[in-house]
C-alpha positions in Angstrom: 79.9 82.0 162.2 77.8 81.7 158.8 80.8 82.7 155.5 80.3 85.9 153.9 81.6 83.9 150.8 79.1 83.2 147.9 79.2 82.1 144.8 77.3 83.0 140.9 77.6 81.1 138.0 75.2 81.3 135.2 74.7 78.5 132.1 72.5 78.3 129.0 70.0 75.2 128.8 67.9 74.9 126.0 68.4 78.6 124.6 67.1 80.1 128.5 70.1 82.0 130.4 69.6 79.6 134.0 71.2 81.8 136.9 72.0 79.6 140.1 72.5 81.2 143.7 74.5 79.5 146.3 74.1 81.7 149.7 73.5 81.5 153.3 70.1 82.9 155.4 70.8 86.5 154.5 71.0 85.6 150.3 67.8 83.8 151.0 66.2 86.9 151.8 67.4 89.1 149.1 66.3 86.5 146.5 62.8 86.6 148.2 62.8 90.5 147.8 63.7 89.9 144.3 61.0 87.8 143.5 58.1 90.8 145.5 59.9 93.4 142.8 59.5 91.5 140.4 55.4 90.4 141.0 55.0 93.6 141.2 56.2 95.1 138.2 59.0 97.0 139.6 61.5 97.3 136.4 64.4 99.6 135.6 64.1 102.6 133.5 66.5 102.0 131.2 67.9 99.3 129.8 71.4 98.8 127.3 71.0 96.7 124.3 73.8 94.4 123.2 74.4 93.0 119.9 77.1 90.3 119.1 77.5 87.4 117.0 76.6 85.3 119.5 73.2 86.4 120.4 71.6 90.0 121.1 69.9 90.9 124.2 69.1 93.8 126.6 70.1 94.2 131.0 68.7 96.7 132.6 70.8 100.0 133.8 70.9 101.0 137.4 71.6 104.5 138.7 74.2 104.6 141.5 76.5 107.3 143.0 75.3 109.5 140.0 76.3 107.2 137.4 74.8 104.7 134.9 76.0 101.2 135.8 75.8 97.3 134.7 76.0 94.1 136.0 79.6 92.7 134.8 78.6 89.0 134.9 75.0 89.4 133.1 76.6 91.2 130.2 79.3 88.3 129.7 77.3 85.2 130.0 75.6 85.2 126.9 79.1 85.5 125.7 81.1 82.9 127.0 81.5 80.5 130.0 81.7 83.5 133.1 81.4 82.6 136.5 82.0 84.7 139.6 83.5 84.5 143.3 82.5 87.4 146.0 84.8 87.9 148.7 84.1 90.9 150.2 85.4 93.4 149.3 86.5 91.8 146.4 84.9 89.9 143.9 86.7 88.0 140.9 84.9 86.9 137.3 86.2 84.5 135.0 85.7 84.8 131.4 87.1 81.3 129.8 90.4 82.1 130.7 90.7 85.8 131.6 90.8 86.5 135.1 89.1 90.0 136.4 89.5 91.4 139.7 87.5 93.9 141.3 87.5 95.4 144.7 84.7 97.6 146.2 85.2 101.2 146.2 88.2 101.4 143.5 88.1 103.0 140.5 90.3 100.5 139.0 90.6 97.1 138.1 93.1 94.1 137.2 92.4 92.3 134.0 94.9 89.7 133.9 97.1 91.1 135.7 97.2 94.9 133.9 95.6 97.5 135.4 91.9 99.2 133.5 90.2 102.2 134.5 86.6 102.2 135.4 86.0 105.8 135.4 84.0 105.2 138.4 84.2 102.8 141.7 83.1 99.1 141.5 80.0 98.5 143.2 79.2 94.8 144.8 75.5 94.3 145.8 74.5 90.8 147.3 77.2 88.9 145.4 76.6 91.0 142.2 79.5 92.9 140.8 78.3 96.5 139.3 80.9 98.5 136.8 79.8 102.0 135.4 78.9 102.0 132.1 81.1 104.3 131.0 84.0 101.9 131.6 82.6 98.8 129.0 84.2 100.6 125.9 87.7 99.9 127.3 87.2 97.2 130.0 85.7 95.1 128.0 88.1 94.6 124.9 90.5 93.0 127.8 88.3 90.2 128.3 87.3 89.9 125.0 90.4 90.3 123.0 87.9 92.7 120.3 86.5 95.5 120.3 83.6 97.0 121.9 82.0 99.9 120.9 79.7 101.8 123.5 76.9 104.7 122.6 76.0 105.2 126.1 73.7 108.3 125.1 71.5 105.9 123.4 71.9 102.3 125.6 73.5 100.3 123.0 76.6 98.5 122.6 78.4 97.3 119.5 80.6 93.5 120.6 83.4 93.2 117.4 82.4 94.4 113.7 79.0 93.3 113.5 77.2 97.0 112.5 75.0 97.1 109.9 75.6 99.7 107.3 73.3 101.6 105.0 72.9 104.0 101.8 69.8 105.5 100.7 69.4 107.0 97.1 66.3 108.5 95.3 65.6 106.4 92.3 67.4 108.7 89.0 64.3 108.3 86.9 61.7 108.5 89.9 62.4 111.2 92.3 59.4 110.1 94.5 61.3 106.5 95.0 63.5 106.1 97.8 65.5 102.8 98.2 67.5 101.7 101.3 70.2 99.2 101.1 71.3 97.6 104.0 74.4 95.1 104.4 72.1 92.6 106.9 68.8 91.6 107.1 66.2 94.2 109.1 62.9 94.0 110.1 62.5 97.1 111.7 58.8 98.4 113.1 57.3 101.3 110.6 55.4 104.0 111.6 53.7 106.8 109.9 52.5 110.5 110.6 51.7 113.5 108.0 54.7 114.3 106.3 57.2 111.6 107.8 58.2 107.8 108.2 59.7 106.2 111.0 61.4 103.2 110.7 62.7 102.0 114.1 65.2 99.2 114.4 65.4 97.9 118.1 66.9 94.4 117.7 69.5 94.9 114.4 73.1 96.5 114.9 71.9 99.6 112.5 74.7 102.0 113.1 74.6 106.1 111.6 76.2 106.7 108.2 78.5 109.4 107.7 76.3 112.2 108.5 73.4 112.0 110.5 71.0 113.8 107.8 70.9 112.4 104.5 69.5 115.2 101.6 68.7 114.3 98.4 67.2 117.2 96.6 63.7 115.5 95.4 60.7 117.8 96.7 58.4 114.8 97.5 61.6 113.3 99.2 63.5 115.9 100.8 65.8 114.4 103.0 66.2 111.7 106.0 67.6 111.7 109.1 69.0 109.0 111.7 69.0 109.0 115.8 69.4 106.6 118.4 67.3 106.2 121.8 66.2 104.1 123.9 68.0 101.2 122.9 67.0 101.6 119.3 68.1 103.3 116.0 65.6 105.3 114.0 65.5 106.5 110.7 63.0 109.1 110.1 61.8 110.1 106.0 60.5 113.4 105.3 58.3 113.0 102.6 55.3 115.6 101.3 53.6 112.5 99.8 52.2 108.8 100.9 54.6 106.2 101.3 54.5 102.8 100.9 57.5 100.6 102.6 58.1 97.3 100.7 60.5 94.6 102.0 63.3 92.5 99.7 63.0 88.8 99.6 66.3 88.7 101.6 66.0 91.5 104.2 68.2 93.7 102.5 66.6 96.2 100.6 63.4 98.6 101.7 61.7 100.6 99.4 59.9 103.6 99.9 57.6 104.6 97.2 53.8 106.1 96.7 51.0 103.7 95.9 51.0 103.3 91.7 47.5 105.4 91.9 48.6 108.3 93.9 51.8 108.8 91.6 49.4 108.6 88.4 47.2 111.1 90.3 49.3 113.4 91.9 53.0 114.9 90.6 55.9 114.8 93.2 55.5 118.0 95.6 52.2 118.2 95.3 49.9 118.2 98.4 47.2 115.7 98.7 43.8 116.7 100.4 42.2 114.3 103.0 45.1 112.9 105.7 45.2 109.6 107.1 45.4 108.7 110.6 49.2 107.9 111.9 49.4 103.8 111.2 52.4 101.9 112.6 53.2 98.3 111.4 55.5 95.3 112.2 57.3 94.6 109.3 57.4 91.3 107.8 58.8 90.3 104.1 55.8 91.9 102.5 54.6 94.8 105.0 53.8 97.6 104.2 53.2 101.6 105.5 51.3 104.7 104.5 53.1 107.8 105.0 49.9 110.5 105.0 50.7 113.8 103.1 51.1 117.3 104.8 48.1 118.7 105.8 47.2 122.2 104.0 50.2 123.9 102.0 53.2 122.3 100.9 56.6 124.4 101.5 59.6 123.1 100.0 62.6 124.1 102.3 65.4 125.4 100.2 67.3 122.8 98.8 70.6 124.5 97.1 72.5 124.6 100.2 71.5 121.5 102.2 71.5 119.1 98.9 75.3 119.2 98.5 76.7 115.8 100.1 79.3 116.0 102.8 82.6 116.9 101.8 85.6 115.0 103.4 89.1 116.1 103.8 90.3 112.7 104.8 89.5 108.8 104.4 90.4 106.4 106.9 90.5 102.9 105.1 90.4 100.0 107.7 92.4 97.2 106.0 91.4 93.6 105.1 87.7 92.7 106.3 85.3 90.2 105.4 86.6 86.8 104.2 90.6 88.4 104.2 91.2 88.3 107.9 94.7 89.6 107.5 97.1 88.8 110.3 96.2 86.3 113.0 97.5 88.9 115.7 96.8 86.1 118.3 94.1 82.8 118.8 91.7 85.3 118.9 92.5 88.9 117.5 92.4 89.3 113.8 94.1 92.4 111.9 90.8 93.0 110.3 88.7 93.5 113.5 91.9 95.5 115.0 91.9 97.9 112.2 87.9 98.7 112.6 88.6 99.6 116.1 91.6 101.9 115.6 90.0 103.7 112.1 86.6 104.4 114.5 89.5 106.1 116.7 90.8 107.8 114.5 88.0 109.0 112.8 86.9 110.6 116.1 90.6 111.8 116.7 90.5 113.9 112.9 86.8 115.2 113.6 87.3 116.3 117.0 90.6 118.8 115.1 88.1 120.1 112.5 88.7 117.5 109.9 85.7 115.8 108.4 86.7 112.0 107.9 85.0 109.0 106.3 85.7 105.6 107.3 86.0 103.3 104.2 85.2 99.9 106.0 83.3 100.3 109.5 82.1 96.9 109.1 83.3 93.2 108.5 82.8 94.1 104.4 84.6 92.7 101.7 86.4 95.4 99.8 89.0 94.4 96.9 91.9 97.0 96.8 90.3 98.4 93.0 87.0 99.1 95.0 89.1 101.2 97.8 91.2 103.5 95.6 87.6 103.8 93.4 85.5 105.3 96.2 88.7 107.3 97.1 89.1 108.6 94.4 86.0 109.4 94.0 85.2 111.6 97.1 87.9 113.7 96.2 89.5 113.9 100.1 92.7 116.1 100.3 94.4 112.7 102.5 93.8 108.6 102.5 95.6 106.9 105.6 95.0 103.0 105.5 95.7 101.4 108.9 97.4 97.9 109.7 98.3 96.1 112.3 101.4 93.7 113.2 102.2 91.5 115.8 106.0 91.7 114.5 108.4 95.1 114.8 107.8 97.8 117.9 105.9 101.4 117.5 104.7 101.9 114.2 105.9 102.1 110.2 104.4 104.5 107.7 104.4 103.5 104.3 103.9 105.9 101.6 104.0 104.6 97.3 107.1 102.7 95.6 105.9 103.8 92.0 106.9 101.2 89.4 108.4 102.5 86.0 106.0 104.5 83.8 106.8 105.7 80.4 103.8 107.3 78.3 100.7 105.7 80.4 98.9 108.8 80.9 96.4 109.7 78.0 95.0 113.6 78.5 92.9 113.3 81.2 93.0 109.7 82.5 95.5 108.2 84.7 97.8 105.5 84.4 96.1 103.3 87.3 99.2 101.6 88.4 101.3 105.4 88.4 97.9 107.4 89.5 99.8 108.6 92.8 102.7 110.1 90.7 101.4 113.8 91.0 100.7 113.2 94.8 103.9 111.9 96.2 105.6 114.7 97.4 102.4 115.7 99.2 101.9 111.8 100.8 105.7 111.8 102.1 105.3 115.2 103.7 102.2 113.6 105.4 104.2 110.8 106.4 107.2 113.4 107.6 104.5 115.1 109.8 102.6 112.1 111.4 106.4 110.5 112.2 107.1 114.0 113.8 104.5 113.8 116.1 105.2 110.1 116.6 108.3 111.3 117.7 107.1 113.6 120.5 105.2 111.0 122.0 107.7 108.6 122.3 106.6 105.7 120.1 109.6 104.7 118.0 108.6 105.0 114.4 109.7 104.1 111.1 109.4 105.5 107.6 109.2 103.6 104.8 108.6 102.9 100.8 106.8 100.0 99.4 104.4 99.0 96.5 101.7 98.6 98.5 98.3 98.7 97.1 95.6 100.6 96.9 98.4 103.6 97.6 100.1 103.2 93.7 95.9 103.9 92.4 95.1 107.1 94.3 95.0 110.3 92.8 95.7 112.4 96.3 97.9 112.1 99.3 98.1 108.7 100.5 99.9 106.3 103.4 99.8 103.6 105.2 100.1 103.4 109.2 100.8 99.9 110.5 100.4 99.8 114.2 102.5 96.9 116.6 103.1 96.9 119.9 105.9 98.9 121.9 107.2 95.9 123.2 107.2 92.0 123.2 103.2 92.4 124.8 100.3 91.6 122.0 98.1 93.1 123.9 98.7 96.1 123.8 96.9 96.5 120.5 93.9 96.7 121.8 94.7 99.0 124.6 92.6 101.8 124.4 95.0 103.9 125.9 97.5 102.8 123.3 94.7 102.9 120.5 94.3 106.5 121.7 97.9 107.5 121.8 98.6 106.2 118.2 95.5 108.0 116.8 96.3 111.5 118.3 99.4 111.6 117.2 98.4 110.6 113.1 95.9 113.3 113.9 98.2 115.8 115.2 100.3 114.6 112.3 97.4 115.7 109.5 96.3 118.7 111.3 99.5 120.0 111.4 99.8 120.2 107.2 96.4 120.2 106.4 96.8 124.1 104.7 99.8 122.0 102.9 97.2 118.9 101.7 94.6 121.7 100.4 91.0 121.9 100.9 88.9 119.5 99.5 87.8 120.5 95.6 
């Protein structure tokens, strides 16, 4: 009797992913099916795009049992050395040393050994393992020992802290001038229309700022707004005059701006007669776009109320980043890439209780500790909460200031910057009473604590520190998402519950 036994394995030669089959009469003919589907042009609809720092690529999705799923071994071999055994109905994957095992039907999994939800049952189809796609933002941090970020709404996924952040400002003595600064090279695709400019990145990590719709009270540049789709992030310019898109040297920097003869000719707001034809481009270091004006009257939308930036009650400050990796929390988990994971957490923990939040660092930035009180300070939140994370201790330790001595430091107005949290202690221990409350009631052993511990002695409003370590003697319970989760509620509980106490944000 032929085995029911095959196996996959997949390797990279010369830069081309090289899948090899190993099957019986039966594989044979699926792999001949393959190939009809694929001279004729049969394709999935939708497909997820990956990015990583080892390379970014895209696998189609497939729609089974109502739900969006993804082939587990295709989505780690550009990662790593994967390979695959199928024995019905199970099926095991090796990922360099982690071990998964999947069985047909289940809705969970065993990931060296601990259990993971898959919101969904495993699927095996001719030797290929299927998970939902739901299930990637927490299964795959267990083989990765990182973490992953899913936005399954728009097919992309996010492997570790490699996002790429932006700001965009209208020029101060321009207000027709719109720079974009972004902390990686792009090169995305730009397309115009009458009265808007579409820039559309489909193979950089560009990731949404704060708020989704960014105002900045010029009539010729009233606002712009970001979206994901398809795979792809877009940032759209509403503009009431031509546009020209310039490139930086290094990638970095695009700059919107009308041609030098239409700004002579025509003063910001002002409609301009005759209308190109929508262009698109693919931009290069010197590209450029045309954004054609408005056709007939221009009408400014009110600007007052939607020109006032977001205000944030809290900022969550992910700690160390960039070249300060912090604690090695194992031979492959830094502090730095833990704390991203758990301040995106939290983030989501505050907003979902009413609380806008800003995360400080949501990317692998350098920040010096001056530069993290400064932007604090300077978005006038009611609450700071920096996160750490220990492989040392059990539960978690909340720090809150350990002034040093100050005699006369204060001058009017200014602040001491050492003693700048004087006036805000009481409110930063009460914050730190009410997070270890609700600690408390979830059962994760807590401890409360003073220290000098920097950038808490330089902020201005109520400020603490949560370092996170494991319950017990297992490291990897860090990156638990159930753990992540459990932590997070409970400092958001913890804010939410004096947040009349903190104030409203000024």
């Amino acid at each position: 009797m032929p085995s029911n036994k095959s196996w996959t394995s997949r390797r990279v030669i010369n830069g081309q992913s090289i899948r090899r089959y190993r099957c019986g009469t039966a594989g044979a003919g699926v792999l001949l099916l393959f190939a009809v589907l694929l001279v004729s042009g049969a394709a999935p609809e939708k497909h997820l795009s990956i990015y990583s720092t080892a390379a970014n690529y895209s696998l189609p999705i497939v729609q089974r049992q109502g739900r969006e799923y993804i082939g587990l071994l295709e989505l780690l071999d550009p990662l790593g050395t994967v390979s695959a055994k199928s024995e019905p109905p199970r099926w095991r994957i090796h990922y360099d040393n982690i071990l998964g095992e999947f069985t047909v039907g289940k809705s969970h999994a065993r990931v060296q050994g601990r259990d993971s939800d898959l919101s969904g049952n495993f699927l095996l189809e001719n030797g290929r393992g299927l998970v939902p796609l739901a299930a990637l933002g927490s299964l795959l941090p267990r083989f990765l020992g990182g973490p992953a970020t899913l936005h399954q709404e728009s097919g992309r996924l996010f492997i570790g802290n490699i996002a790429t952040h932006f700001t965009a400002s209208v020029s101060p003595d321009d207000p027709s001038r719109l720079v974009f600064h972004f902390t990686a090279p792009v090169n995305p695709s730009v397309a115009a229309e009458p009265g808007k400019l579409r820039m559309t990145f489909s193979r950089e990590p560009v990731t949404a700022p704060a708020s989704p719709t960014l105002t900045f009270g010029s009539k010729a540049i009233p606002e712009a707004t970001y979206s994901e789709n398809s795979g792809a992030a877009q940032i759209t310019v509403t503009t009431t005059v031509p546009l020209l898109a310039s490139f930086s040297a290094d990638g970095r920097t695009i700059t919107l701006a009308p041609p030098k003869s239409q700004t002579a000719a025509t003063p910001p707001g002002a409609s301009v007669p005759g209308a190109a034809e929508p262009t698109t481009t693919s931009t290069g270091a010197t590209a450029t776009a045309a954004v054609p004006p408005q056709s007939g009257p221009v009408i400014q939308p009110p600007v007052a109320p939607t020109s006032v930036p977001r205000r944030y009650f809290a900022v969550v400050d992910a700690s160390h980043g960039g070249n300060d990796r912090g604690e090695a929390l194992s031979s492959t988990l830094a502090e730095k890439d833990l704390t991203v994971a758990f301040a995106r957490r939290l983030r989501q923990e505050l907003e979902n209780r009413g609380i806008p939040t800003l995360v400080l660092r949501d990317s692998d930035a350098n920040l010096s500790l001056d530069d993290r009180a400064f932007y604090t300070n300077t978005t006038h939140a009611a609450i700071y909460v920096a996160l750490h994370a220990a492989s040392n201790g059990h539960g978690v330790r909340l720090y809150t200031a350990l002034l040093p001595y100050s005699g006369a430091d204060d001058r009017g107005p200014f602040r001491s910057w050492t003693t700048a949290q004087s006036s805000s202690i009481a409110l930063s221990q009460a914050a730190a009473a009410s997070v270890a409350a609700e600690l408390k009631r979830q059962q994760v052993a807590v401890r409360t604590l003073t220290a000098p511990l920097r950038p808490l002695n330089n902020l201005v409003t109520a400020a603490l520190a949560v370092e996170v370590a494991p319950t017990g003697a297992d490291l990897s319970q860090l990156t638990s998402p159930d753990y992540q989760q459990l932590v997070a509620g409970a400092v958001a509980n913890g804010i939410f519950a004096i947040r009349a106490q903190l104030g409203a944000v000024p």
